[in-house]
N, CA and C atoms as an extended XYZ file, in Angstrom:
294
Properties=species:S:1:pos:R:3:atomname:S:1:resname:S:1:resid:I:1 pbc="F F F"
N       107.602       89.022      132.210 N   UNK     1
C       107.121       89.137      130.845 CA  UNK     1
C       108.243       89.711      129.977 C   UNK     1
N       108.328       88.964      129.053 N   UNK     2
C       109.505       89.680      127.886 CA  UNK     2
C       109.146       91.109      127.395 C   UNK     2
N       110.565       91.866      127.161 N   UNK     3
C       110.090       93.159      126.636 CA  UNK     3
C       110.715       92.925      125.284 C   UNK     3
N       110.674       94.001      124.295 N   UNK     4
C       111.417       93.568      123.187 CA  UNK     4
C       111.059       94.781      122.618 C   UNK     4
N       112.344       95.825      121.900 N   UNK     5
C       112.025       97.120      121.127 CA  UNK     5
C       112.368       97.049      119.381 C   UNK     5
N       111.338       97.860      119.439 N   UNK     6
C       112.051       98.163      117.272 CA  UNK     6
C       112.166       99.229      116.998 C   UNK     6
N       112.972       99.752      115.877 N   UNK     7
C       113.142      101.063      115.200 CA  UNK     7
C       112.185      100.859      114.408 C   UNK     7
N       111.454      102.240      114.100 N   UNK     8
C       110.572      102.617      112.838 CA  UNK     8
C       110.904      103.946      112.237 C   UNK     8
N       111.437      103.923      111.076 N   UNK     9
C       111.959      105.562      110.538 CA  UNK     9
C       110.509      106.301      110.063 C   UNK     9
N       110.688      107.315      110.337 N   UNK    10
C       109.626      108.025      110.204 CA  UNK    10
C       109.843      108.930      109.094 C   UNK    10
N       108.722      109.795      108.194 N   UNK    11
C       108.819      110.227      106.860 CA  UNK    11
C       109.454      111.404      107.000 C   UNK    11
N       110.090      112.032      108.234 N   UNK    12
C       111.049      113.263      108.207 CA  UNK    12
C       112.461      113.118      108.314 C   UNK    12
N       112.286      111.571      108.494 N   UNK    13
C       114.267      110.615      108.434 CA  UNK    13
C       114.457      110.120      109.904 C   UNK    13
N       113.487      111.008      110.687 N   UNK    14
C       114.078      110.738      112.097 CA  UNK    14
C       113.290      109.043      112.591 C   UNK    14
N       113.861      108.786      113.796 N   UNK    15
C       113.644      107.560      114.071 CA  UNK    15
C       113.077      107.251      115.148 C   UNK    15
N       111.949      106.648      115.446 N   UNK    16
C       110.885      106.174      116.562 CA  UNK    16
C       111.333      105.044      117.214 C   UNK    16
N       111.701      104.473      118.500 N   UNK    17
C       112.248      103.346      119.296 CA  UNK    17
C       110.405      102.434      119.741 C   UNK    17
N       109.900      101.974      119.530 N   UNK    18
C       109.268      101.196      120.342 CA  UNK    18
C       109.252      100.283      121.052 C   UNK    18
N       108.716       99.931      122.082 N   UNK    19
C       109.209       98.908      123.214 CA  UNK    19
C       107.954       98.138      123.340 C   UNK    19
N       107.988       96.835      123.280 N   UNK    20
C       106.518       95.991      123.706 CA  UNK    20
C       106.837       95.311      124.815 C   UNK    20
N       105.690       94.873      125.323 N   UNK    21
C       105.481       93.871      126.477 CA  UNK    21
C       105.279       93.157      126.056 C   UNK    21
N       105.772       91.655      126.134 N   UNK    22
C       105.166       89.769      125.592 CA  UNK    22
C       105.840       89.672      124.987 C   UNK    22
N       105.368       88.371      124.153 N   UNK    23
C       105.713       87.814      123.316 CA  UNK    23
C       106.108       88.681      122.185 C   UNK    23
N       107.466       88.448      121.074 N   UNK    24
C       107.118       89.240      120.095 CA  UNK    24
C       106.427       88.221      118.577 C   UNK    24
N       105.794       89.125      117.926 N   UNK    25
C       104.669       87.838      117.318 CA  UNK    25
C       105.814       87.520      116.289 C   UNK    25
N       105.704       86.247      115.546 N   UNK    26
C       105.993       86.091      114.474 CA  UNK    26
C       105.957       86.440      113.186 C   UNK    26
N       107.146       86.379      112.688 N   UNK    27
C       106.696       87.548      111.029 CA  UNK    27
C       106.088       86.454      110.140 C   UNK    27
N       105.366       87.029      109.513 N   UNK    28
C       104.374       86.381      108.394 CA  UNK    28
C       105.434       86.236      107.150 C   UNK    28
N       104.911       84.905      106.521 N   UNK    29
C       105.699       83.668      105.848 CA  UNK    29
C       106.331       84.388      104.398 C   UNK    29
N       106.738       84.392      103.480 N   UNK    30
C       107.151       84.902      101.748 CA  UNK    30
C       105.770       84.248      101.223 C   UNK    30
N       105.156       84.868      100.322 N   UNK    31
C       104.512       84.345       99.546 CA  UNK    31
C       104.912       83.021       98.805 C   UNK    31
N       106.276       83.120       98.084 N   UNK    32
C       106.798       81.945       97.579 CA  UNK    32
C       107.595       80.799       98.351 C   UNK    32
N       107.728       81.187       99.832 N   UNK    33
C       108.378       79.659      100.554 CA  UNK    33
C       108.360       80.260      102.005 C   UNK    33
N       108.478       79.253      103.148 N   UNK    34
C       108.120       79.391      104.427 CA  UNK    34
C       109.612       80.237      104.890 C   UNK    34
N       110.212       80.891      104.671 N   UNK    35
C       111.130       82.117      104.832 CA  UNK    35
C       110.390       83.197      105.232 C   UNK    35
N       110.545       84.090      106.791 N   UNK    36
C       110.060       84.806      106.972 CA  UNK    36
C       110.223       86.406      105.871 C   UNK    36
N       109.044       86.862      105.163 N   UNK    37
C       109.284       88.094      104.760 CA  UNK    37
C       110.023       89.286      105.381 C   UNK    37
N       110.385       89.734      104.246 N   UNK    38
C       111.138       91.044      104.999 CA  UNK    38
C       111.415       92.672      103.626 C   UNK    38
N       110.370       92.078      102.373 N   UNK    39
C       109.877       93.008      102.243 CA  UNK    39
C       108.677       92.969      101.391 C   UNK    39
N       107.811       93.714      100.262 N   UNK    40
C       106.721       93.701       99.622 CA  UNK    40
C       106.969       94.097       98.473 C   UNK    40
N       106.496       93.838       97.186 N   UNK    41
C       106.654       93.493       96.311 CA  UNK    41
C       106.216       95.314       95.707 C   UNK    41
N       107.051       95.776       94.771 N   UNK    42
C       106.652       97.505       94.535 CA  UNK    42
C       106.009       97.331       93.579 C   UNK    42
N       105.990       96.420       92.694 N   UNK    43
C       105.415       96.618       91.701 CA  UNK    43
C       103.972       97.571       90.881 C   UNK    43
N       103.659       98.826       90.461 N   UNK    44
C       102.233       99.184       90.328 CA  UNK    44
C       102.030       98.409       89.112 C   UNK    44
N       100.667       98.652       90.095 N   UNK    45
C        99.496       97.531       89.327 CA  UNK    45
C        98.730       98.231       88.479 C   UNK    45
N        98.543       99.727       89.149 N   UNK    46
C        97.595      100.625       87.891 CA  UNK    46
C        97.961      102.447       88.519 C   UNK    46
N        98.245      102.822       87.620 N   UNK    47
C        99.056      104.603       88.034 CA  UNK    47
C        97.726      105.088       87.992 C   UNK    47
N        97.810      106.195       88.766 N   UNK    48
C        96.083      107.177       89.254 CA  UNK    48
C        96.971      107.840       90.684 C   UNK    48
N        95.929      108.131       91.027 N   UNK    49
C        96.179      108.897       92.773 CA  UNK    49
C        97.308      108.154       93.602 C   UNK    49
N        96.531      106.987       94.171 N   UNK    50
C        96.923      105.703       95.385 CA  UNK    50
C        97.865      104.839       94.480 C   UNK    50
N        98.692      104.901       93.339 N   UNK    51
C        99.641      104.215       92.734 CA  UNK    51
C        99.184      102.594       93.335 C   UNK    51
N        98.381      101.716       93.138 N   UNK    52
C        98.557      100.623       94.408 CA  UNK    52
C        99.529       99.675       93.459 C   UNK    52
N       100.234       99.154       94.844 N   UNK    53
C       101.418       98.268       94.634 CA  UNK    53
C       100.828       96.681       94.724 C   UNK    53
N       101.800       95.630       94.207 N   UNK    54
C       101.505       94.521       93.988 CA  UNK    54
C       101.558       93.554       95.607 C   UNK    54
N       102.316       94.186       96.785 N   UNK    55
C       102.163       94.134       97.911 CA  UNK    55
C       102.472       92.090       98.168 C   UNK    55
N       103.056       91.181       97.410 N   UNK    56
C       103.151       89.985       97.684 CA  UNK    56
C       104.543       90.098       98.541 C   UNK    56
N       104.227       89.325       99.631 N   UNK    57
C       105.606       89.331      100.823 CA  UNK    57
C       106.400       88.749      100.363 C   UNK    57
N       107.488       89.066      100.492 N   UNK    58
C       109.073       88.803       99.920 CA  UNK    58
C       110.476       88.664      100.776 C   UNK    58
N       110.770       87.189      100.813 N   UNK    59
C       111.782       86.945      101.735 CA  UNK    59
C       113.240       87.532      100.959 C   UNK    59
N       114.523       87.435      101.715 N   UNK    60
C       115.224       87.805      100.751 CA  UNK    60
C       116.023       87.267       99.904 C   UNK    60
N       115.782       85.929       99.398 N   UNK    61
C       115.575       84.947       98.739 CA  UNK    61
C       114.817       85.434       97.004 C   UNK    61
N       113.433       86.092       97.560 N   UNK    62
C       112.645       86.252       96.478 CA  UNK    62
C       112.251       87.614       96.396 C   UNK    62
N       112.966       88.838       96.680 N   UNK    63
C       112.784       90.025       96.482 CA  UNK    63
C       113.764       90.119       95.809 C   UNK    63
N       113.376       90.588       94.226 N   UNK    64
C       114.226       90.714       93.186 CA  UNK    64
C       114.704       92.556       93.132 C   UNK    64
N       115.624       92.951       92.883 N   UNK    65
C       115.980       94.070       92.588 CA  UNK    65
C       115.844       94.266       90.959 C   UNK    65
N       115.206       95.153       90.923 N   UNK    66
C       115.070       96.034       89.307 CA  UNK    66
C       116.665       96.313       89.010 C   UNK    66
N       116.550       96.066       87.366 N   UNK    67
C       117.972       96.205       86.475 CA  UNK    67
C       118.655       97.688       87.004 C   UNK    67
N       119.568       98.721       87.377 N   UNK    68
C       119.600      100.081       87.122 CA  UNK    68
C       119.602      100.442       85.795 C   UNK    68
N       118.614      101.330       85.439 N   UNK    69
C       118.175      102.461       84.118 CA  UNK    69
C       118.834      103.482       84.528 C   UNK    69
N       119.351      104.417       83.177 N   UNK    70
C       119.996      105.809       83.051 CA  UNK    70
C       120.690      105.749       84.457 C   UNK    70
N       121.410      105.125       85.057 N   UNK    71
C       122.018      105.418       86.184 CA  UNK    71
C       121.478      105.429       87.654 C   UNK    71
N       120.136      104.819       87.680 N   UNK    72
C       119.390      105.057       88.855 CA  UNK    72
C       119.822      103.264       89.600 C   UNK    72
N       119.583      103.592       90.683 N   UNK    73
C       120.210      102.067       91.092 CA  UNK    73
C       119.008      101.194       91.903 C   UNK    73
N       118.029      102.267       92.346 N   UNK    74
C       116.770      101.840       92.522 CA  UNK    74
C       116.918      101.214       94.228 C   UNK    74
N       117.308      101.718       95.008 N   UNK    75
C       117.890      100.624       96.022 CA  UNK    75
C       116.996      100.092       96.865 C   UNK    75
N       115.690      101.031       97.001 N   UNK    76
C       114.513      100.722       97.781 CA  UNK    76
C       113.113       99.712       97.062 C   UNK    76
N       113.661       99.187       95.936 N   UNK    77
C       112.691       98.592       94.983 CA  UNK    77
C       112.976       97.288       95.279 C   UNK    77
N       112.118       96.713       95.454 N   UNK    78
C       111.480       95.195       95.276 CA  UNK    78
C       110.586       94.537       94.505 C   UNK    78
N       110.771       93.666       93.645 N   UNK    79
C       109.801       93.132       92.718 CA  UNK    79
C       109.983       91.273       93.022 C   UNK    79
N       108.335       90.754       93.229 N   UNK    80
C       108.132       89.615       93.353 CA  UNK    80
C       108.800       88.972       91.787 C   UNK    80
N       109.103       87.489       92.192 N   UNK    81
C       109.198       86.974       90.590 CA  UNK    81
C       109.161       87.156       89.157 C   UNK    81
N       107.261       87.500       89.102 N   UNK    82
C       106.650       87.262       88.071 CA  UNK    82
C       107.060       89.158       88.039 C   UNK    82
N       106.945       89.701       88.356 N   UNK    83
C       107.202       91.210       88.271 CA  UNK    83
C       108.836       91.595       87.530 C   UNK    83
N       109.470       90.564       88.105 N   UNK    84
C       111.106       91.308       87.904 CA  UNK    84
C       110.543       90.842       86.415 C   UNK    84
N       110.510       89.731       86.144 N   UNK    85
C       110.424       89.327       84.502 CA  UNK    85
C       109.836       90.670       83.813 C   UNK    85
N       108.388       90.650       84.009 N   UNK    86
C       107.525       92.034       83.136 CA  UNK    86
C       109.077       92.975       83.014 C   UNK    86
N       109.556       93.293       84.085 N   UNK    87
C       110.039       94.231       84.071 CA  UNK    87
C       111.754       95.106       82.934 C   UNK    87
N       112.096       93.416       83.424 N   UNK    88
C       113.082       92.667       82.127 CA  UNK    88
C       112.795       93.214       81.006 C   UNK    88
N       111.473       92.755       80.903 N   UNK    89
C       111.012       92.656       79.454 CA  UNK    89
C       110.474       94.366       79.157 C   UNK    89
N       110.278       94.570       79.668 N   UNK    90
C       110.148       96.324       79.627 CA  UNK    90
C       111.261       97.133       78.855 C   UNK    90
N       112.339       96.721       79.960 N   UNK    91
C       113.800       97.365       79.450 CA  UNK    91
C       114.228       96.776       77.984 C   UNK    91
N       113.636       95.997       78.018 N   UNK    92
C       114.361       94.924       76.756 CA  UNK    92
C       113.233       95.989       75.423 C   UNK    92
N       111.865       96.389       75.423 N   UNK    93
C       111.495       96.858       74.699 CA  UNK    93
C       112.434       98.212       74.473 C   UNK    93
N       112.322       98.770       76.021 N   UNK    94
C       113.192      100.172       75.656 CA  UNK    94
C       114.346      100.201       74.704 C   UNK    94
N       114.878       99.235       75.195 N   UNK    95
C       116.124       99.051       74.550 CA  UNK    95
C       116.050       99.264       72.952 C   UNK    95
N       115.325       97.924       72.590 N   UNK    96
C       115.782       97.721       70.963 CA  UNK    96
C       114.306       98.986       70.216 C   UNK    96
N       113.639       99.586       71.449 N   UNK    97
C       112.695      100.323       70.436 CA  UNK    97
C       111.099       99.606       69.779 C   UNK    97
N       110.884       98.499       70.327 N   UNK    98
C       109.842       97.752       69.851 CA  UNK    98
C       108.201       98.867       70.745 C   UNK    98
């Protein structure tokens, strides 16, 4: 039987090894084309407690990176398509003040 291990970082930085038995499954498809995902879309959908995110799978093809603002470079951000645009257009208000 195949074995097969992954890293998972954990929220104190340190890092977890896991090891499976079988098959390893297949990663689930991009929302926008049969390219396996490899990340989720950050976008919030509505600010409160649970911030929830826009969560559409994103190959790396179609995981857009946010513009950098005031110097931030954002490196862990992903935005689907229709998101990077809003987002464009966000900065573009900041900008001229509308």
């Amino acid at each position: 039987m195949p074995r097969w291990c992954e890293e998972r970082q954990m929220e104190d930085g340190s890092v977890m090894i896991l090891c499976h038995s079988g098959s390893r499954p297949k990663p689930e498809k991009c929302d926008y084309c049969d390219r396996p995902h490899v990340s989720l879309c950050d976008w919030v959908l509505e600010y409160g407690l649970e911030n929830p995110t826009c969560d559409k799978k994103l190959c790396n093809i179609h995981a857009m990176k946010p513009m950098p603002e005031f110097g931030n470079p954002h490196q862990d951000i992903d935005y689907c398509p229709e998101h990077y645009e809003m987002h464009k257009m966000n900065l573009k208000e900041v900008k001229h003040g509308n």
